[in-house]
TORKOLKE-884193 format. One record per residue (C-alpha): residue number from 1; residue in one letter; y, x, z. Coordinates in Angstrom, 3 decimals, decimal comma, padded with zeros to 6 digits, always signed. Example, Ala and Ser with C-alpha at 12.3 -4.5 7.8 and 13.67 -1.06 7.14 Angstrom:
! TORKOLKE-884193
1 / a / -004,500 / +012,300 / +007,800
2 / s / -001,060 / +013,670 / +007,140
! end
This chain:
! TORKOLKE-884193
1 / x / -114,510 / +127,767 / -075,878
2 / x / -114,136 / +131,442 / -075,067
3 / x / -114,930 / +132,642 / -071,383
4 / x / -112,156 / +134,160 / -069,422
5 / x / -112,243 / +137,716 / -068,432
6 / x / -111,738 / +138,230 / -064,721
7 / x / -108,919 / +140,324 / -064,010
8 / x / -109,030 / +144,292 / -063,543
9 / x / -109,972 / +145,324 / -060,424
10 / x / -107,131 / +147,947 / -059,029
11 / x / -108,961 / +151,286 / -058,287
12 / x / -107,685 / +152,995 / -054,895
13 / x / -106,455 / +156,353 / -055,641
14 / x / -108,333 / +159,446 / -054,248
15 / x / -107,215 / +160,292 / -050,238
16 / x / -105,425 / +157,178 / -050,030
17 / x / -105,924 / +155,872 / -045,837
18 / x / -105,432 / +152,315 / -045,208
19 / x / -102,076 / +151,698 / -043,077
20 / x / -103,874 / +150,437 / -040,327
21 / x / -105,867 / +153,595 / -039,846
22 / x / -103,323 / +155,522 / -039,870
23 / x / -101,292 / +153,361 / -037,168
24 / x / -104,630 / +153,521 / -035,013
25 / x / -104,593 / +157,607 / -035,522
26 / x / -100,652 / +157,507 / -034,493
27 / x / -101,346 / +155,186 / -031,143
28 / x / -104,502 / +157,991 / -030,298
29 / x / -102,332 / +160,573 / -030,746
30 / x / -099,710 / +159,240 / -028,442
31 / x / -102,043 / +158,428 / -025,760
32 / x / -103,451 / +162,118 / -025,990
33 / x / -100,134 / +163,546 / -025,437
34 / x / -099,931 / +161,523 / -022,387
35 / x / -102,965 / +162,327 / -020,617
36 / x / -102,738 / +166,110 / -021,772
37 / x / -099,258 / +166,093 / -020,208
38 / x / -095,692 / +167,391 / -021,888
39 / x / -096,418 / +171,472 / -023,125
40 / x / -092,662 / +171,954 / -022,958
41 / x / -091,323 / +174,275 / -019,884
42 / x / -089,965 / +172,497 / -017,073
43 / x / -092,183 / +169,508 / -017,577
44 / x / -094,202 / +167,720 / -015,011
45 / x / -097,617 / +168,952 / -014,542
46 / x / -100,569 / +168,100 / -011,421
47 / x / -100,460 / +171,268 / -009,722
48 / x / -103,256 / +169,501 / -006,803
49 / x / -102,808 / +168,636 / -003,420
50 / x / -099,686 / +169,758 / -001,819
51 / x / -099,838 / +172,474 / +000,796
52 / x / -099,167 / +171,767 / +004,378
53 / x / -095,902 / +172,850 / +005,709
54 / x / -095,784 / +174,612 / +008,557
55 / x / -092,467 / +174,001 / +010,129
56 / x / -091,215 / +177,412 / +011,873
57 / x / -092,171 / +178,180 / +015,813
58 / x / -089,335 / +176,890 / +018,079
59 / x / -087,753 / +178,467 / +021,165
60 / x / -089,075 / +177,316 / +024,566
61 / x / -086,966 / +178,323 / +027,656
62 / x / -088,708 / +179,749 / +030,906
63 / x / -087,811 / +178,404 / +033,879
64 / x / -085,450 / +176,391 / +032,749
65 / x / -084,352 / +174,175 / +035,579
66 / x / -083,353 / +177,770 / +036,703
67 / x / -079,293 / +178,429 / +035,901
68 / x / -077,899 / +181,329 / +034,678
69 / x / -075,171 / +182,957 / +036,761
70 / x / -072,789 / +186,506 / +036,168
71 / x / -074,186 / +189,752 / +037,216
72 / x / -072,862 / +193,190 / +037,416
73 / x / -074,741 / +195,787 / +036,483
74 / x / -076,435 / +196,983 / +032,950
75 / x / -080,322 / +195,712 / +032,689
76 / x / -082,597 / +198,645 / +031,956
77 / x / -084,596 / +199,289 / +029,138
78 / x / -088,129 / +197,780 / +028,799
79 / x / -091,569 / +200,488 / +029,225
80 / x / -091,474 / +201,902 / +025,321
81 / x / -094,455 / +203,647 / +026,190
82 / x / -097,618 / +203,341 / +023,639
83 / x / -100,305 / +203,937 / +025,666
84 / x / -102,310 / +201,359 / +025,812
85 / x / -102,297 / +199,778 / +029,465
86 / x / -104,863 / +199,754 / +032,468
87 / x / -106,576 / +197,226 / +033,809
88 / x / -104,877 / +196,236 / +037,404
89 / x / -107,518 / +197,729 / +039,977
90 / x / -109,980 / +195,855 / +042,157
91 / x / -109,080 / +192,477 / +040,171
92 / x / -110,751 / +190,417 / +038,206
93 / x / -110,485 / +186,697 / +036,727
94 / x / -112,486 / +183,699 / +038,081
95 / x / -113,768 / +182,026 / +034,930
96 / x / -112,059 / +184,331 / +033,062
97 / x / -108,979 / +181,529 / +032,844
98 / x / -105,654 / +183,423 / +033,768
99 / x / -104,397 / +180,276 / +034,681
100 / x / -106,525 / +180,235 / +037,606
101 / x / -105,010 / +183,633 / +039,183
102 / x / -103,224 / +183,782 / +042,470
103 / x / -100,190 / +185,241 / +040,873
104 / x / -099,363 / +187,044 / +044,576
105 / x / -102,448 / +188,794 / +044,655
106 / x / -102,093 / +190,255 / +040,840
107 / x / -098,763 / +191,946 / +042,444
108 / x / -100,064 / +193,034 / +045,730
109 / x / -102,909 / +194,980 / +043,673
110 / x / -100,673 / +196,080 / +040,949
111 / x / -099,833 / +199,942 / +041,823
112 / x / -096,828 / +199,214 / +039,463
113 / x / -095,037 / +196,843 / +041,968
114 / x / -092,711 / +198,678 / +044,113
115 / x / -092,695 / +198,872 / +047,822
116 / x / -089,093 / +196,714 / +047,657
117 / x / -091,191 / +193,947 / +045,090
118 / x / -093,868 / +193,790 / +047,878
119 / x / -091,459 / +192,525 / +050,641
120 / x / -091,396 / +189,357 / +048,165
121 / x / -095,079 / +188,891 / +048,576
122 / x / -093,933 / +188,051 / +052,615
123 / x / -091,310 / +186,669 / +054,398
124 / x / -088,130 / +188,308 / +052,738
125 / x / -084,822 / +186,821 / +052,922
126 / x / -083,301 / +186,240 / +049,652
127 / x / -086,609 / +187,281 / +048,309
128 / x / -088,330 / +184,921 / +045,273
129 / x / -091,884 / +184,875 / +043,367
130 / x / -091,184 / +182,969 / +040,151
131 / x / -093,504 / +180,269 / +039,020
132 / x / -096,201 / +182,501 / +036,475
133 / x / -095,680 / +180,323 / +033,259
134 / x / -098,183 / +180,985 / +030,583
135 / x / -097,211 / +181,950 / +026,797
136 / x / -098,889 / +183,473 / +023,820
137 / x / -097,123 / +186,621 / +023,824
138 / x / -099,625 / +188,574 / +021,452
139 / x / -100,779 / +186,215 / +018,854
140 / x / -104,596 / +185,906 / +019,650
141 / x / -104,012 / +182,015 / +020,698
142 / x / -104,611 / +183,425 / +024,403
143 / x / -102,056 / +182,952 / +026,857
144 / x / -100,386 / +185,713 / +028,751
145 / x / -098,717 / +185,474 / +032,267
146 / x / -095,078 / +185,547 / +032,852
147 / x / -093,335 / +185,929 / +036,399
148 / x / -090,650 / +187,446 / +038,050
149 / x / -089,729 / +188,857 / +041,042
150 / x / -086,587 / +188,552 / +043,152
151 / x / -085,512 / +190,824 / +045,943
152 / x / -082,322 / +191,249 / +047,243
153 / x / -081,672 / +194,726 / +045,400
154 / x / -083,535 / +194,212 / +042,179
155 / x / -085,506 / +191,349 / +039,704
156 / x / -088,420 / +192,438 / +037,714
157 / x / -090,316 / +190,462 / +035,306
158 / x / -093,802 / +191,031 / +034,694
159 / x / -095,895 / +190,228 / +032,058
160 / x / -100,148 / +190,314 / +031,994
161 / x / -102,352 / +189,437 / +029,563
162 / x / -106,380 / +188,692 / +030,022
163 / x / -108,695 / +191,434 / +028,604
164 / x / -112,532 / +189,632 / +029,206
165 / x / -112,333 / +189,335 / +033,105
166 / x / -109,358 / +191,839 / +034,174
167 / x / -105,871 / +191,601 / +033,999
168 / x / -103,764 / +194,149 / +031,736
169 / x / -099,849 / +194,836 / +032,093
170 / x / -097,989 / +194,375 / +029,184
171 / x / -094,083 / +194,776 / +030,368
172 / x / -092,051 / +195,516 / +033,764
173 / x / -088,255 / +195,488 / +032,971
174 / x / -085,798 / +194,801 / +035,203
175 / x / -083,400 / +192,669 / +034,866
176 / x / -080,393 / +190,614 / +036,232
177 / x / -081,247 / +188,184 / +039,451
178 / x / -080,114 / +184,917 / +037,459
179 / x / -080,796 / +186,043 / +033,863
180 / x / -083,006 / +183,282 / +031,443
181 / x / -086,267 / +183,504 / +029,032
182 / x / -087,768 / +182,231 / +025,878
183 / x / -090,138 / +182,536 / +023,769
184 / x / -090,302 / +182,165 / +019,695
185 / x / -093,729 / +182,025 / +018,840
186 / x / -095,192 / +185,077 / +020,172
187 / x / -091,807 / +186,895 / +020,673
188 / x / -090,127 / +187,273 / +024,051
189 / x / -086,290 / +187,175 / +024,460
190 / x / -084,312 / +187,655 / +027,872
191 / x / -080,379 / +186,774 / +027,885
192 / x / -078,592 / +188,073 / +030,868
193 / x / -074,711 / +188,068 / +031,591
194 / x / -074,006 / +191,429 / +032,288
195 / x / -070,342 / +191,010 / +032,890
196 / x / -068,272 / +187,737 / +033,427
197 / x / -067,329 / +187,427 / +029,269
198 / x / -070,733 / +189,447 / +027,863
199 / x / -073,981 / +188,454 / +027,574
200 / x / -076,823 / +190,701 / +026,610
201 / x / -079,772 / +189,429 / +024,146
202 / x / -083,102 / +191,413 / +024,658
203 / x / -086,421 / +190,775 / +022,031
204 / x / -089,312 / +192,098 / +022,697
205 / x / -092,309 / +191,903 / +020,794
206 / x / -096,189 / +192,704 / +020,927
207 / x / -097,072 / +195,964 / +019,263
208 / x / -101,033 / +195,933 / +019,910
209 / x / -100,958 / +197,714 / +023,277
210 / x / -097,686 / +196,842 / +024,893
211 / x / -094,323 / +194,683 / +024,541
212 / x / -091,978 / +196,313 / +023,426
213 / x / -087,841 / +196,123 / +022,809
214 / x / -087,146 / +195,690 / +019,721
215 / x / -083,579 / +195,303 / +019,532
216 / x / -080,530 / +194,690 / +022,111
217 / x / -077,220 / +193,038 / +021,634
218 / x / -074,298 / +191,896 / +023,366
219 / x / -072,110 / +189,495 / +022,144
220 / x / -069,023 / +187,314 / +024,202
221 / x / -070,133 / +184,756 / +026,580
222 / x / -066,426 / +183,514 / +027,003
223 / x / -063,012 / +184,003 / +026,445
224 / x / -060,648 / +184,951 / +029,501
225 / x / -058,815 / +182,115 / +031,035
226 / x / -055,861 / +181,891 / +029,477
227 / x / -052,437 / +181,907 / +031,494
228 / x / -048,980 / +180,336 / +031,362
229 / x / -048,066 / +178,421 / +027,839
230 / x / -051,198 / +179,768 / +026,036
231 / x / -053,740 / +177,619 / +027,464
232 / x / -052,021 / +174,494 / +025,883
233 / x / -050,432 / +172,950 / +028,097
234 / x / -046,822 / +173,041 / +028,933
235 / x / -046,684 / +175,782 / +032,394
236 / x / -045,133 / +174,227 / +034,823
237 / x / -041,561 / +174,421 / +035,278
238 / x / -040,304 / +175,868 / +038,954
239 / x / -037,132 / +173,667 / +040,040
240 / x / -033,892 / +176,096 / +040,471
241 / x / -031,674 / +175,084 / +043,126
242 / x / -028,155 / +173,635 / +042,080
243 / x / -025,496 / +176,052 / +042,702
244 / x / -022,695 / +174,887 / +045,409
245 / x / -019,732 / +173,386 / +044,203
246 / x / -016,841 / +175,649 / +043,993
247 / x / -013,195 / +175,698 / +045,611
248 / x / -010,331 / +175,557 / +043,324
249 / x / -008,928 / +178,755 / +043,510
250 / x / -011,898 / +180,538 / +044,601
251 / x / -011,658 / +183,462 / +041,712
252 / x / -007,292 / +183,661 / +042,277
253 / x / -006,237 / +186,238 / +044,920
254 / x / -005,544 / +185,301 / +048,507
255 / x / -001,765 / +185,744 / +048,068
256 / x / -001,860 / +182,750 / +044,855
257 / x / -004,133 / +180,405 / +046,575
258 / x / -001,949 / +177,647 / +046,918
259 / x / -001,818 / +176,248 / +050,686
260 / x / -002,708 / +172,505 / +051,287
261 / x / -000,187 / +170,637 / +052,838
262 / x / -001,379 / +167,786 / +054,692
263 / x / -000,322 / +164,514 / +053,812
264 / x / +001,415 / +162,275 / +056,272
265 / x / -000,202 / +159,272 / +056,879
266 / x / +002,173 / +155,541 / +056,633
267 / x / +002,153 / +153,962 / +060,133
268 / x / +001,267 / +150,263 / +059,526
269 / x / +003,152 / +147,670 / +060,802
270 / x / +002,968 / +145,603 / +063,397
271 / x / +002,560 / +141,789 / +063,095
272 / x / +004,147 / +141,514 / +066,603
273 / x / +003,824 / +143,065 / +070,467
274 / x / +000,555 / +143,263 / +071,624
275 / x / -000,558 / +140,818 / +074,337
276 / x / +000,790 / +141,721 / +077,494
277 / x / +004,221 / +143,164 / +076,764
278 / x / +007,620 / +142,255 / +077,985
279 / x / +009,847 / +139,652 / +076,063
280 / x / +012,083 / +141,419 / +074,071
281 / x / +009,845 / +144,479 / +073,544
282 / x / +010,522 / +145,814 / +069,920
283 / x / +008,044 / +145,662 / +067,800
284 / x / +006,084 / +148,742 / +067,252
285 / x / +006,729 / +150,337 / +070,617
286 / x / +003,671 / +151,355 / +072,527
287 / x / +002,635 / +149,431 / +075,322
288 / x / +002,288 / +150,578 / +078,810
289 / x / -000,417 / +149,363 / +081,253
290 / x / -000,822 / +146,067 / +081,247
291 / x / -000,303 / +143,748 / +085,001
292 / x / -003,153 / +141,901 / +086,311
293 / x / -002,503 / +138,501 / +085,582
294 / x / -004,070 / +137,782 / +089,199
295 / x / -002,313 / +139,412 / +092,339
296 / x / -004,546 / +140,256 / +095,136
297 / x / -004,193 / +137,970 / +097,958
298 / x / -002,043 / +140,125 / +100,642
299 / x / -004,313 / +140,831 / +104,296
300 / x / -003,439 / +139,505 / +107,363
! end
C-alpha cells in the first residue's frame, strides 16, 4: 500500500506582515498621535503653568467720611516745576517711618507753608489740619504723606515723601475747601466742584522728582432744576376766581333797561276776627287795642 504524500506547504509571499502586526503598528500609531498632541493650527497644546493675573489697581478715596460740597472759584494749577525738591529744613524722621511724623511740625518747618496755613497749626476759627493718610504715590512700595490744610481763605494739600531720614515735598496745590481724593495705584486724582453743575477732575502723577498734572477736565456734575411742566410732574394749577354773575341787561343802554315793577303781594285771608274784637267786626279789619279783661278796682 502506497504512502500518502503530505500536502504542500503554502509558501508566504515576500513582504507579506501578518494582520495582527499590522493592527498592533495601527494602535502604536494612534497612541503616538495622542501623546505628541494634534499638529493642526488651533489645536490644544500644554503651553505650562498659567500666569498669574494681576487684576488692575483700584481707586481708594481719601478722607472719605469727608463730603464734598460746591465751591466758587477755579483751583490752581499744581507746581510743574522739575527741579528736583529740597529736603524740609531742620527735620528729620524718627526710625526713618513717615508714619511716625508729627504731621504739624512737618508744616511749621516747611518754608513752603504760608503765613495764612500757619494760623491752622493754632487756634484758628474755621481753620482744619487733615488727617496725613499714607499712599504710594511714586511706585518704590514706600508710602508718601498726604494732608491738607484748611483756612478760612484757602485749602492746600501737601504731599511728602521719605528720602533716608528727611522729608521731601512732592506737591502744594490749592484747591477747593470741600473738594475729594483718590488714588489709582500710584496716581493721584482730586475732583472739586468748581461751580454748582461742574466738577473739575485733576491727575497727577510721579515724574521722578515731583507730581505733576497731567491732565484736567471738567465735565457736568448736574443738570439745573428743572421748572414748571418739565420736571414731570403736572405744575400746579393756581385757582381763578369765578366771575360775578351778571344783570340782565347789563350790556343794553340805560334808556332800554327795562324797569322792574314790583309785584303786589295777595293779602291772605282771614279765618275769623282775632281774639279780642267786637261782635260784628268784619272780618279782615285790623284790630285796635285790645281791653283788659280785668278792670282795676276804683280807690276810695
Amino acid at each position: 500500500m502506497a504512502a500518502t504524500a503530505p500536502p504542500p506547504r503554502r509558501r508566504r509571499r515576500p513582504g507579506a506582515v501578518p494582520v495582527l502586526a499590522l493592527a498592533g503598528l495601527i494602535v502604536l500609531a494612534g497612541l503616538a498621535a495622542l501623546a505628541i498632541g494634534p499638529s493642526t493650527p488651533g489645536g490644544l497644546r500644554d503651553q505650562g503653568p498659567a500666569q498669574t493675573v494681576t487684576p488692575p489697581p483700584e481707586r481708594r478715596l481719601l478722607w472719605s467720611q469727608l463730603p464734598a460740597s460746591p465751591a466758587p472759584t477755579t483751583p490752581e494749577a499744581g507746581n510743574a516745576t522739575q527741579e528736583p525738591p529740597k529736603p524740609v529744613p531742620d527735620l528729620t524722621v524718627p526710625g526713618r517711618d513717615i508714619t511716625a511724623v508729627d504731621v504739624h511740625a512737618v508744616l511749621a518747618k516747611d518754608p513752603a507753608v504760608g503765613p495764612e496755613e500757619r494760623q491752622a497749626l493754632g487756634s484758628c476759627t474755621g481753620c482744619e489740619v487733615r488727617t496725613p493718610e499714607f499712599r504710594d504715590l511714586t511706585g518704590d512700595g514706600q508710602p508718601e504723606l498726604i494732608t491738607a490744610v484748611t483756612t478760612p481763605g484757602r485749602t492746600v494739600l501737601h504731599v511728602y515723601a521719605l528720602a533716608e531720614d528727611r522729608l521731601l515735598p512732592l506737591l502744594q496745590v490749592q484747591v477747593q475747601p470741600a473738594f475729594s481724593a483718590a488714588t489709582i495705584g500710584s496716581e493721584l486724582w482730586l475732583y472739586e466742584l468748581t461751580s454748582a453743575y461742574v466738577r473739575t477732575t485733576s491727575h497727577y502723577v510721579w515724574d521722578g522728582n515731583r507730581l505733576l498734572l497731567k491732565d484736567r477736565k471738567d465735565e457736568g456734575a448736574a443738570l439745573p432744576p428743572p421748572t414748571g411742566g418739565e420736571s414731570g410732574r403736572p405744575a400746579t394749577a393756581t385757582a381763578e376766581p369765578e366771575p360775578a354773575p351778571r344783570r340782565p341787561g347789563a350790556d343794553l343802554p340805560k334808556e332800554l333797561v327795562p324797569t322792574a315793577v314790583p309785584t303786589p303781594r295777595t293779602a291772605r285771608p282771614s279765618a275769623g276776627p282775632p281774639a279780642g274784637t267786637p261782635a260784628g267786626t268784619p272780618a279782615g279789619t285790623p284790630a285796635g287795642p285790645s281791653a283788659p279783661a280785668v278792670q282795676p278796682e276804683a280807690k276810695r
